[in-house]
C-alpha positions as CSV (number, residue, x, y, z in Angstrom):
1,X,107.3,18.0,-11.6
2,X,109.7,17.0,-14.4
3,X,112.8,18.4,-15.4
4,X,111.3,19.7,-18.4
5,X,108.7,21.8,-17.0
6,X,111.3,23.3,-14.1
7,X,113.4,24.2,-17.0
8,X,110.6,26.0,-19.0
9,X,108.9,27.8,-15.5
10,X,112.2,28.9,-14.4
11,X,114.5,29.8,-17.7
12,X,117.9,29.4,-16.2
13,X,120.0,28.0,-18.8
14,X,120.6,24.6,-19.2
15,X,124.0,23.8,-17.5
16,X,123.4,25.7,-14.7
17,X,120.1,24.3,-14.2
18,X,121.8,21.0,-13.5
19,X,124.4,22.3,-11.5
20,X,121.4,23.7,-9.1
21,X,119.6,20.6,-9.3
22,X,122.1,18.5,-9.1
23,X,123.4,20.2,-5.7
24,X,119.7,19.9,-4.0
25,X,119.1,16.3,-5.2
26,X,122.9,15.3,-3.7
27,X,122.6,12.0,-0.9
28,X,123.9,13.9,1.8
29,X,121.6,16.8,1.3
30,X,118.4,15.0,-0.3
31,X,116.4,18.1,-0.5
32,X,114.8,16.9,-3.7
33,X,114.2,13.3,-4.8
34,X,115.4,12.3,-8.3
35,X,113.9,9.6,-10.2
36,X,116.8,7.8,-11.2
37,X,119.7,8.0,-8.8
38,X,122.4,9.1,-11.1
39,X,124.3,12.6,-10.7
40,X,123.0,14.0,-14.5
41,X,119.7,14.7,-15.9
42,X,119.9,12.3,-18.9
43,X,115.9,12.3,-19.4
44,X,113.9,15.5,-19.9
45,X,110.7,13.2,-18.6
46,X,112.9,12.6,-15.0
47,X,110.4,13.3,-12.2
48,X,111.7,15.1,-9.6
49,X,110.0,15.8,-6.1
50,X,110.3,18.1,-2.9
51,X,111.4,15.6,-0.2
52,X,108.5,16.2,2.5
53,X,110.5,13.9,5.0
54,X,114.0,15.8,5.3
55,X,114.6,17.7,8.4
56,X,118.0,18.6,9.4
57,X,118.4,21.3,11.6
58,X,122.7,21.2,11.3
59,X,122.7,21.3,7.4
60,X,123.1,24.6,5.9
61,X,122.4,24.5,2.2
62,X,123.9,27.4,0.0
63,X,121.8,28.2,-3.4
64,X,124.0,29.8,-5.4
65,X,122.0,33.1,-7.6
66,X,122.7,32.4,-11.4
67,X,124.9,35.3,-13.1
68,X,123.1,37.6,-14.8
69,X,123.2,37.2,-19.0
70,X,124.3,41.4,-19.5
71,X,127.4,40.4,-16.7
72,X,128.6,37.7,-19.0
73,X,128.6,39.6,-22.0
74,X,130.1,42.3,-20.6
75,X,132.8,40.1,-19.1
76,X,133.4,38.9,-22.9
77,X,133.1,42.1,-24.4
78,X,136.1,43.3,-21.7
79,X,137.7,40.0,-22.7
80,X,137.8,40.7,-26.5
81,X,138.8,44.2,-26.0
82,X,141.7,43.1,-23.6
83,X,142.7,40.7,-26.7
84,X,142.4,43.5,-29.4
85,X,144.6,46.3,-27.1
86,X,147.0,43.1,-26.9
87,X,147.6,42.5,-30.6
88,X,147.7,46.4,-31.2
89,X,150.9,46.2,-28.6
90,X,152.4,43.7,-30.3
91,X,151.8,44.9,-34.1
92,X,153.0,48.4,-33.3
93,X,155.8,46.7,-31.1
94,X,157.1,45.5,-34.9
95,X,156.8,48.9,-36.5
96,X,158.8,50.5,-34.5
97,X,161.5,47.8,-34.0
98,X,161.5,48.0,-37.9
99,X,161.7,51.8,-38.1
100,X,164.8,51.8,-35.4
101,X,166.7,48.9,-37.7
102,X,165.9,51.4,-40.6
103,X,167.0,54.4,-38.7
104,X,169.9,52.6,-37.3
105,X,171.3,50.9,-41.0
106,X,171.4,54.6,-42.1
107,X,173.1,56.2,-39.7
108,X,175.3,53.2,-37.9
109,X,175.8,55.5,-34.5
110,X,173.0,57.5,-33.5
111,X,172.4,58.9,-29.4
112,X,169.1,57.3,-28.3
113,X,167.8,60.6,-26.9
114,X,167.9,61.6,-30.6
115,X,166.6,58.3,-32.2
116,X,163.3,58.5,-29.8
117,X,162.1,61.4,-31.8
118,X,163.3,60.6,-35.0
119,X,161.5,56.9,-34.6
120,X,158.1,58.9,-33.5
121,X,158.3,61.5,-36.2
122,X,158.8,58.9,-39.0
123,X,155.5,56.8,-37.6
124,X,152.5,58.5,-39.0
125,X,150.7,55.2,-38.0
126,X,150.2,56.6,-34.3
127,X,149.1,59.7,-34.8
128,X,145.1,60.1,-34.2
């Protein structure tokens, strides 16, 4: 079977397709036989083939399940979100800095319990 037709039968994406096949054609494990003994798929014609000779009872062989496409957008969805709620922080972090140097020009002493209030009540940016 060619590397091709595995990758059209099975769908898994390219990268990790070589990452699996690579890990089962390895010289220690020789599970499956390569064509060419290099550790890439460089040829879409490369035959590969079920090694029929390998028994080894004291090798344990861990096939990894590929993630699932809806995880990994929701991972980057989570991701971009995290980055958005980030810049939001840091934009209204400015507003109010600038609000409390405005406040603060005017009235040159002013007790922070009453400048908290007077900083939020002047901000109509944060009110939903």
């Amino acid at each position: 079977m060619t590397y091709k037709e595995i990758a059209e039968k099975t769908t898994i994406p390219k990268k990790n397709l070589n990452s699996a096949l690579i890990g089962l054609c390895n010289p220690k494990a020789k599970i499956l036989e390569k064509g060419v003994n290099k550790p890439s798929f460089d040829d879409e014609n490369e035959v590969i083939k079920l090694n029929l000779k390998f028994a080894n009872q004291a090798l344990r062989v861990n096939v990894q399940p590929q993630p699932n496409a809806a995880k990994k957008k929701t991972a980057e969805v989570a991701e971009s979100n995290t980055k958005l709620n980030d810049a939001v922080d840091r934009e209204r972090g400015i507003v109010i800095d600038g609000q409390i140097v405005k406040i603060m020009k005017t009235y040159k002493t002013y007790k922070h319990a009453d400048l908290v209030p007077k900083v939020m009540e002047s901000i109509s940016m944060f009110k939903a």
